[in-house]
N, C-alpha and C positions, 0 to 999 in steps of 0.2 A: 627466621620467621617464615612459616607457611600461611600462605594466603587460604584463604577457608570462609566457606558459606554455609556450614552447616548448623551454625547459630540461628541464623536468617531460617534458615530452612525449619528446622523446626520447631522457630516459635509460627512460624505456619501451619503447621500440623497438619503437611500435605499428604494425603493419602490415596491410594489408588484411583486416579481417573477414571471413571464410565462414561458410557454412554450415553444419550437423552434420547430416547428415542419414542416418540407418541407418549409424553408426558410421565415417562417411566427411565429413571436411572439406573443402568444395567452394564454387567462385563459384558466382554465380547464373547460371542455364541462359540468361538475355539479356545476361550481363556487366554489368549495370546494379549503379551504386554509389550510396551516399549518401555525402556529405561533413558529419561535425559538425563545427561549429563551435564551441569554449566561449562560455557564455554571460559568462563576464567580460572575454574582453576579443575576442575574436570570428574569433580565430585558428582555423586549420584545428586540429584533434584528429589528426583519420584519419577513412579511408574505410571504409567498408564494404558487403555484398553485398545489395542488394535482393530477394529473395524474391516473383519473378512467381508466379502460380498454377499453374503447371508444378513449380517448386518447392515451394511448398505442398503439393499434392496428394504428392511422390513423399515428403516429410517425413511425411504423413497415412500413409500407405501403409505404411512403414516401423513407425512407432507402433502400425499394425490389424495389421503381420504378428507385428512382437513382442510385442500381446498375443497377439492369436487361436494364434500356434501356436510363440513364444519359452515361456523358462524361466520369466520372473519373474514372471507372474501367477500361476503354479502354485509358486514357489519354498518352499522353508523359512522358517518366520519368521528361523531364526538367519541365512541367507543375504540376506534383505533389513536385518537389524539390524546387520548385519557391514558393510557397504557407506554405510547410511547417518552409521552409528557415523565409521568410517574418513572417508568427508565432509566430518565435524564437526572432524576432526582435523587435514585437510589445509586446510580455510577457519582454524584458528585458526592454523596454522604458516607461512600467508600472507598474515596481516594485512593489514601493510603494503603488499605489493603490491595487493592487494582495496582499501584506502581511497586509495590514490593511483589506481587507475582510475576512482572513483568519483568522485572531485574532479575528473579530468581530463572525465568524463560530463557532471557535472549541475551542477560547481562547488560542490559544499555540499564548508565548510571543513574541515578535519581536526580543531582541533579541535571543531566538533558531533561527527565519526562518532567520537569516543570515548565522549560519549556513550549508554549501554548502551543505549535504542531504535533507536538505528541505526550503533549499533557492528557490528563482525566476529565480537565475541564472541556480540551476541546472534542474528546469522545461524547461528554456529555453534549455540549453544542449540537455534533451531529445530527443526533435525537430528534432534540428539540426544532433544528431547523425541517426537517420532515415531518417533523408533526406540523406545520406551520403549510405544508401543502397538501395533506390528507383532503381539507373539503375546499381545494382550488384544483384541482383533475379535471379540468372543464374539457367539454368538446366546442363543436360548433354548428352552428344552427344557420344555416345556407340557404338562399335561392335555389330555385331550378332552374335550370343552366335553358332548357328550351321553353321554359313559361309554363303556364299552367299552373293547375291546382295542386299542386303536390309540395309538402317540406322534404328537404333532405338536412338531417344530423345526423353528427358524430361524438359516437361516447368513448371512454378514454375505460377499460377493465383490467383487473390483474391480469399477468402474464401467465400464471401457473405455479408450477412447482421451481423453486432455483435452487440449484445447486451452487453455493457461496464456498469457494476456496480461496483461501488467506493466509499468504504468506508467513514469516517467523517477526520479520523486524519492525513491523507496527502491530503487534498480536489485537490489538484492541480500538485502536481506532482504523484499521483496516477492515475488521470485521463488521465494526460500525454504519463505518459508508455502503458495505453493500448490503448489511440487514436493513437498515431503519430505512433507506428509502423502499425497499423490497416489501416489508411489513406498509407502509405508511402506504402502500400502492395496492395494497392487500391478496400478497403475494404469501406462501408459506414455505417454509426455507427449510434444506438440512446443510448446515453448516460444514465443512472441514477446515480446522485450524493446522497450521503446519507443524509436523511432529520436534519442530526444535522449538516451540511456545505453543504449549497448548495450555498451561493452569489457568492463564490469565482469560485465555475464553471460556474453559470452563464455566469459570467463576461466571463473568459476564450469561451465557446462558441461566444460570439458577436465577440473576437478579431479574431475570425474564421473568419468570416465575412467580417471583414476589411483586410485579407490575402488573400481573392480571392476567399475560398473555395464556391463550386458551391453548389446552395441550395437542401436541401435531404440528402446531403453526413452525415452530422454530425446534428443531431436531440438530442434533449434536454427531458427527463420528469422526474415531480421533484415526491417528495413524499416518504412516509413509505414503507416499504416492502410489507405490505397488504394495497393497493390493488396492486401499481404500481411494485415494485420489480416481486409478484408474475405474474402479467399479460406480464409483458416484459419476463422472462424465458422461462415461457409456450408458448410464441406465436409461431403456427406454421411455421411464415415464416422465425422466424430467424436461421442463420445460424453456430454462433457460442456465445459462452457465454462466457467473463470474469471476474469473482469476486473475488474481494478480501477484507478479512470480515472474519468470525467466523468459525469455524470447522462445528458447527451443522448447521450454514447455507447454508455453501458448499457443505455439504452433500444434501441438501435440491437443491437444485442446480443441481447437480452431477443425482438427481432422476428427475428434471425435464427435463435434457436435454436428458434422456435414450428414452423418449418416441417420438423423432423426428431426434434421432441418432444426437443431434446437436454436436458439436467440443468445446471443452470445457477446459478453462485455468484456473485454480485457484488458489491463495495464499493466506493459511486457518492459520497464524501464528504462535509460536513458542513458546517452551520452553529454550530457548538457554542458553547455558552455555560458563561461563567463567571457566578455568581450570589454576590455579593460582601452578607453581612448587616452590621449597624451592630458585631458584638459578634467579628470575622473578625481576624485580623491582617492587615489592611490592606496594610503593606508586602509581604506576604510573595505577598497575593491578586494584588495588580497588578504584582509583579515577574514571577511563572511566568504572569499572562494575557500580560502582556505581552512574556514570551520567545515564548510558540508564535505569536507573528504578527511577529516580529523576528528573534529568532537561529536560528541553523540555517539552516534551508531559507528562512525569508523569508516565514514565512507559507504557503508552498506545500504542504503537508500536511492529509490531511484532516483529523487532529484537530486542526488551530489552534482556538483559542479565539478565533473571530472578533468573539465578541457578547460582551459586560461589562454585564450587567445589577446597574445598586451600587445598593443603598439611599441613599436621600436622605442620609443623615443623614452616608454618609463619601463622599459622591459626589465634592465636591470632593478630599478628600485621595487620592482613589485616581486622579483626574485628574491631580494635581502627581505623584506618583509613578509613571504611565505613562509622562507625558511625561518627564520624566526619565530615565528606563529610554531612549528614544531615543537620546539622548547617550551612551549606552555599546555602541552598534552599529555594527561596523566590518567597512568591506566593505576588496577589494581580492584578493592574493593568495588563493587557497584551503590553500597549502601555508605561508601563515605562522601561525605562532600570535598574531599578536595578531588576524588577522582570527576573525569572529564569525558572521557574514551572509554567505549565498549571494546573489549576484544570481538577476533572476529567469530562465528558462530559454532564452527565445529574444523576440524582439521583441515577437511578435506579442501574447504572455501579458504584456512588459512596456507594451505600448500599451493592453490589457485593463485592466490595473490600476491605471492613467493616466487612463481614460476614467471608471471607477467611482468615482473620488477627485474629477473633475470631478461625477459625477453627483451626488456624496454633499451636495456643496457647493450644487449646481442645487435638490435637492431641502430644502434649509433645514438640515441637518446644518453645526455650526460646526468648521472642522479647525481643532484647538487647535494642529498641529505636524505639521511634513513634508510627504508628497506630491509634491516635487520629485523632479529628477534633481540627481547630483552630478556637477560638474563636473571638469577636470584630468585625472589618468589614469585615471579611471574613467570618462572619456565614452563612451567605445566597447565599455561591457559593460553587461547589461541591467539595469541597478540603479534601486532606488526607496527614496525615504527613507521611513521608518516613519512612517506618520501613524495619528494618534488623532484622532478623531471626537466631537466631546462633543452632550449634546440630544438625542442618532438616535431618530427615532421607530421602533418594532418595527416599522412596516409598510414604512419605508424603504428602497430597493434594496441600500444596503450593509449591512443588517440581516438582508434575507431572502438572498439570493444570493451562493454561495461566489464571493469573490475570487479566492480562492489569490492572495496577495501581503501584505506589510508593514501591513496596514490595520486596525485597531481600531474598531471603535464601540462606543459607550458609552451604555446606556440607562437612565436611573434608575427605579426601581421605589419604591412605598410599605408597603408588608406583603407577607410572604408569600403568599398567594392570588396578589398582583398578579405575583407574580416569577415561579410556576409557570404562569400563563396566558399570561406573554411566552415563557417557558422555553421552551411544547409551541407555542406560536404562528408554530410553521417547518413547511416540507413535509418538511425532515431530519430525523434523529435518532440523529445517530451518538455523539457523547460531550459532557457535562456535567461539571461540576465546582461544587461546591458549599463554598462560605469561611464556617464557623460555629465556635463554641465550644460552641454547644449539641448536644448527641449527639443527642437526640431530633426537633431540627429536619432535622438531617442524616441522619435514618434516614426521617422524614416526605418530603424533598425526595427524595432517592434514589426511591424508591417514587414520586412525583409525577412527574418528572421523565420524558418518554419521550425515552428514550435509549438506544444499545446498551451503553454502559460509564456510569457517575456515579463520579467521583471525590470525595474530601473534604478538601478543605483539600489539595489537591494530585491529580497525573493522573500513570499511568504504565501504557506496554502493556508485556508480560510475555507469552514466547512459549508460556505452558500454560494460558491463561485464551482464552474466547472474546470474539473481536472482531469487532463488524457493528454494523448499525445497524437502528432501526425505518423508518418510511416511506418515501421517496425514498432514503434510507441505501445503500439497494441489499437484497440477499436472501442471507441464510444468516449463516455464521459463518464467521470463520478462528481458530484457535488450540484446541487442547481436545481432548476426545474429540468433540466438534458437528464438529471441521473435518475429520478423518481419516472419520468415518463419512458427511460429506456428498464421498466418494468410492468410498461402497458403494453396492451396491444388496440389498434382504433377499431373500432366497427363504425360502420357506414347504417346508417337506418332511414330507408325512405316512405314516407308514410304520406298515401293520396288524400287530400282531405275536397275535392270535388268527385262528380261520375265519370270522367274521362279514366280511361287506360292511360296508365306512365309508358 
């Protein structure tokens, strides 16, 4: 039996990809296509429109004319809550069609996007909770610092043009986070989705469309990094950049935006650790470390819990129960429910993850389990078996260095002190997770812990809380009132209301 999505495929009836560009759906101005391929079994998807820098620039253009002299930077709050409200309503009344593009994208199974982290509900949520800050943008309204008759306020205004780039393995609620706070800030966007999941933001874009949104605000270009990624960064006209994606290409990122002073948010992913104490329930510590580096996405998420730092004393037992957690991970279809596991996205990241499980072993780490390919109808999709890592020393490359894939290591620690110095002992710092019975060790670790989220005795993101990370993490926040206002800029206004000179 061969594994095959071309059923899926085209009761879709997906057809060439274009453009969005100032409220007009269009090829790319060289005809140039990209072809995905699913990463399970390696069959064509569909095509779609590459995004030269001709395109870029007239998507850029578009975005600078609808803010600088469209409605929506200047709108009513009721007018931007009305639109993104309606959004919310047309992503939940299209579930279905949204998680089957998504599976056909990126392969992550259906059921993971049930889910509620990377459900359609919780994209819809997103929305709705941005709409919910459109007419609370407040500034403030100040004394004078040396007396007098004078007010001094501050109003809280769009940023400009953003350029939103969005990774492969949340295609839609990644896009999410940085549109609706962006619009809801009354900001105008051009979009790039990552060329290994673009349908499902297509899609998402049209339902723009049918919510009202006015044309220019929200612009579309698909494509690879070179050309399209790079030409949208650089453009001088935009005014802020959000990506979320890989260390070295944020850094990459982070240099293009230095040279136009642009405002820049980024979540560059993680090495997160779970911190497992002798007094934790055991079973319950190593079942959830060990889903976020096995089910769903495959480990492919920044917040996997790549590192398991266990106290000695239940080290082994949380060993038998990871390993066993492999045995309940099943690849294959993404549209059957008993599969579990997304293969990983394209070769190149499956040869990545291939070479770090060679590495782990080079470097004296013992793989308790996995690390192959599976054979039969799975050969021709990018699949990796989930392996656990026992002994890792914290300095180890599969210790310090996001994988992104199926991989576990497992450090043992002696006491607390020793846990929170492995803990902070990464250049990341995007989420933690802490397994105690005692409240006070867990309100201690939290606080110890640098990290943008700590969890306790379990981990979950929620679209009105803020999320980012410290160090390498990347810079800022998404989710909250932090995410919607890192799409302002403040102005200061001081206004004399006596004859004195300020």
């Amino acid at each position: 039996m061969v594994l095959s999505i071309k059923t899926r495929r085209d009761a879709v009836g997906l057809a060439t990809g274009e453009l969005l560009i100032g409220g007009a759906w269009r090829a790319a101005a060289d005809g140039r296509t990209w072809t995905h391929r699913h990463p399970a079994t390696g069959e064509q998807v569909g095509d779609f429109a590459v995004a030269s820098p001709a395109d870029v620039d007239a998507a850029v253009r578009a975005a600078r004319q609808a803010f600088d002299e469209g409605s929506w930077p200047r709108s009513r709050a009721k007018q931007r809550i009305t639109v993104l409200r309606r959004m919310a309503e047309l992503i939940r009344s299209h579930t279905d069609e949204l998680r089957t593009l998504q599976a056909l994208d990126n392969g992550v199974p259906l059921t993971f996007g049930d889910e509620y982290a990377m459900s359609i509900e919780c994209v819809a949520d997103v929305f709705d909770h941005h709409a919910g800050w459109v007419d609370k943008l407040a500034g403030e309204t100040l004394p004078g610092y040396q007396g007098g008759d004078h007010l001094v306020m501050t109003l809280r205004e769009p940023v400009g043009v953003v350029a939103a780039v969005v990774p492969w393995n949340g295609p839609l609620l990644l896009a999410a986070q940085k549109v609706a706070p962006a619009l809801a800030a009354g900001c105008t966007v051009v979009l790039k989705p990552s060329e290994f999941a673009t349908f499902a933001a297509l899609r998402l874009a049209r339902l723009f469309e049918e919510a009202g949104l006015p044309p220019g605000v929200l612009n579309v270009v698909t494509g690879p990094g070179d050309p399209t990624g790079q030409a949208l960064i650089t453009h001088p006209m935009v005014d802020k950049i959000t990506f979320t994606g890989s260390r070295a290409v944020g850094k990459r990122v982070l240099a293009a935006a230095s040279e136009g002073m642009k405002r820049v948010s980024l979540e560059l992913g993680g090495k997160s650790p779970s911190i497992v104490f002798p007094d934790a329930e055991v079973y319950a510590a190593a079942t959830l470390t060990m889903g976020t580096v096995t089910l769903g996405l495959s480990g492919q998420a920044c917040v996997a819990h790549s590192r398991a730092l266990v106290h000695r004393d239940v080290y082994d037992e949380f060993l038998a129960i990871a390993q066993g957690m492999t045995t309940l991970v099943t690849y294959g279809d993404p549209f059957d429910p008993e599969v579990t596991a997304a293969p990983l996205i394209n070769e190149r990241q499956r040869d990545r993850v291939l070479g770090y499980i060679e590495r782990g072993q080079a470097e004296g780490a013992r793989l308790v389990c996995g690390g192959g390919r599976p054979d039969g109808e799975l050969s021709a999709g990018n699949f990796v078996e989930p392996a656990v890592f026992a002994d890792v020393a914290n300095s180890a490359t599969i210790a310090q260095e996001e994988i992104f894939g199926p991989v576990l290591a497992v450090v043992p620690f002696t006491d607390e002190e020793e846990a929170v110095r492995l803990a902070n002992d990464t250049s990341y710092g995007l989420a933690a997770t802490v397994y105690t019975a005692d409240v006070k060790r867990a309100i201690r670790m939290a606080r110890a812990v640098r990290a943008g989220t700590v969890g306790v005795n379990g981990y979950q993101l929620e679209p009105h809380v803020a999320f980012g990370g410290f160090g390498q993490s990347g810079l800022g926040r998404e989710g909250g009132r932090t995410s919607i206002e890192a799409y302002t800029e403040v102005k200061t206004v001081l206004i004399p209301t006596g004859d004195e000179m300020m």
